[in-house]
VEXTORSE-743845 format. One record per residue (C-alpha): y, x, z; residue in three letters. Coordinates in steps of 0.1 Angstrom, whole numbers, plus 2048, in hexadecimal, padded with zeros to 3 digits. Example, Ala and Ser with C-alpha at 12.3 -4.5 7.8 and 13.67 -1.06 7.14 Angstrom:
2
7D387B84EALA7F5889847SER
//
This chain:
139
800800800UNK82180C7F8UNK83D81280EUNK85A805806UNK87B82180AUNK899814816UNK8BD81E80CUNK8DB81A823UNK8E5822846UNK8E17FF853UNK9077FC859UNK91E7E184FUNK92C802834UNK90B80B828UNK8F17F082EUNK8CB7F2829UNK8C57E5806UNK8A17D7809UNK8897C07F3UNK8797A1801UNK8527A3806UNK84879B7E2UNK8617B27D4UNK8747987C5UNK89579A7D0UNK8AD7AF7E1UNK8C67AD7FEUNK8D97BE81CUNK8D47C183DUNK8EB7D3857UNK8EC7D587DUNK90B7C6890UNK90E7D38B3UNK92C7C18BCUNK91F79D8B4UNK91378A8CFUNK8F578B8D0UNK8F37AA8BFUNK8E97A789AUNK8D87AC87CUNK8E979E85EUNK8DC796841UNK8EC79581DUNK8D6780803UNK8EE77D7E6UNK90D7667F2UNK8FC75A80DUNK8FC772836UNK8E076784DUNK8DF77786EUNK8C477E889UNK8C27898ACUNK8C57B28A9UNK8A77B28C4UNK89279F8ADUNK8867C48A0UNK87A7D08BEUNK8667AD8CAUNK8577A78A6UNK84A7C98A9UNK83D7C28D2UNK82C79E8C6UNK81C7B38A4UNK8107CE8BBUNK7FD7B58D5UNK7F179E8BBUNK7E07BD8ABUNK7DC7B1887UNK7E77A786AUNK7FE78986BUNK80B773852UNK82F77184CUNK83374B844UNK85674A83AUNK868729838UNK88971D838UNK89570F858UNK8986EA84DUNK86C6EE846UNK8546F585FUNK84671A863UNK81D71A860UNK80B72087DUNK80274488EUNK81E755874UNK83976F87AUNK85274D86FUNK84373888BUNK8447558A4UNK86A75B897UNK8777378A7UNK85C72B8C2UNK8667288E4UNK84B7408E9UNK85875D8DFUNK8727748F5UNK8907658ECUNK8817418F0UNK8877358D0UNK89973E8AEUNK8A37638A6UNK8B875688BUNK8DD74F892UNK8EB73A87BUNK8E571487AUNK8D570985DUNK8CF72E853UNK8B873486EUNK89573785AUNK88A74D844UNK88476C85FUNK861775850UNK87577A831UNK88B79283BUNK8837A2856UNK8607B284CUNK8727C7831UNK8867D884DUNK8687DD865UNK8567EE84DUNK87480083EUNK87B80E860UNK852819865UNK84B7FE87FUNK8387E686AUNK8207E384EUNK82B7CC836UNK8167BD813UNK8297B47F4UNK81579D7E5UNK8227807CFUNK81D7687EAUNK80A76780CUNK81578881BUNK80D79283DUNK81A7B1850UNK80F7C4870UNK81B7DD88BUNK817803887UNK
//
């Protein structure tokens, strides 16, 4: 499986420029400190999504105990997220922030979209890029 390189600093000035799992189109992402919560925003085209900063660090935790491969069920917010997937985990009240990592009302979904590329750009996560049906784990 191929690693996917990464360009950019991860600053608002020189972002990470990163491909969604099945390669099929690009976007941004940067840390923002100075939010609150802290941030990771995310620029797909016209349109900024943001996440809770920590999200990294307990995606990585949750991957790491559950051991395996784990499907990354992206949906929108407005659709349900599939059962046992890195989507689900990303806005149950089961997870550490007790609900959704996303920020933005109406903008919330779509973490198992984003966020994957990033693990895995940053060496914390395997990540497939298949057409559809990806799944990713912890390294």
């Amino acid at each position: 499986m191929a690693k996917m390189t990464v360009k950019g600093k991860g600053t608002a000035e020189d972002p990470w420029v990163l491909k969604t799992p099945p390669g099929t189109s690009e976007y941004k992402m940067h840390r923002d400190e100075t939010s609150d919560p802290p941030s990771l925003v995310c620029v797909v085209g016209s349109t900024k999504l943001s996440y809770q900063l920590r999200c990294l660090d307990d995606l990585h935790a949750m991957l790491k105990k559950h051991g395996d491969w784990m499907l990354l069920g992206s949906a929108d917010e407005q659709k349900p997220a599939a059962e046992g997937t890195v989507e689900a985990w990303a806005r149950s009240p089961k997870n550490p922030v007790k609900g959704w990592y996303g920020l933005k009302k109406g903008l919330r979904g779509r973490f198992a979209m984003y966020v994957p590329p990033l693990m895995e750009a940053l060496g914390k996560a395997e990540v497939e890029h298949n057409p559809k049906g990806n799944r990713m784990r912890a390294i």
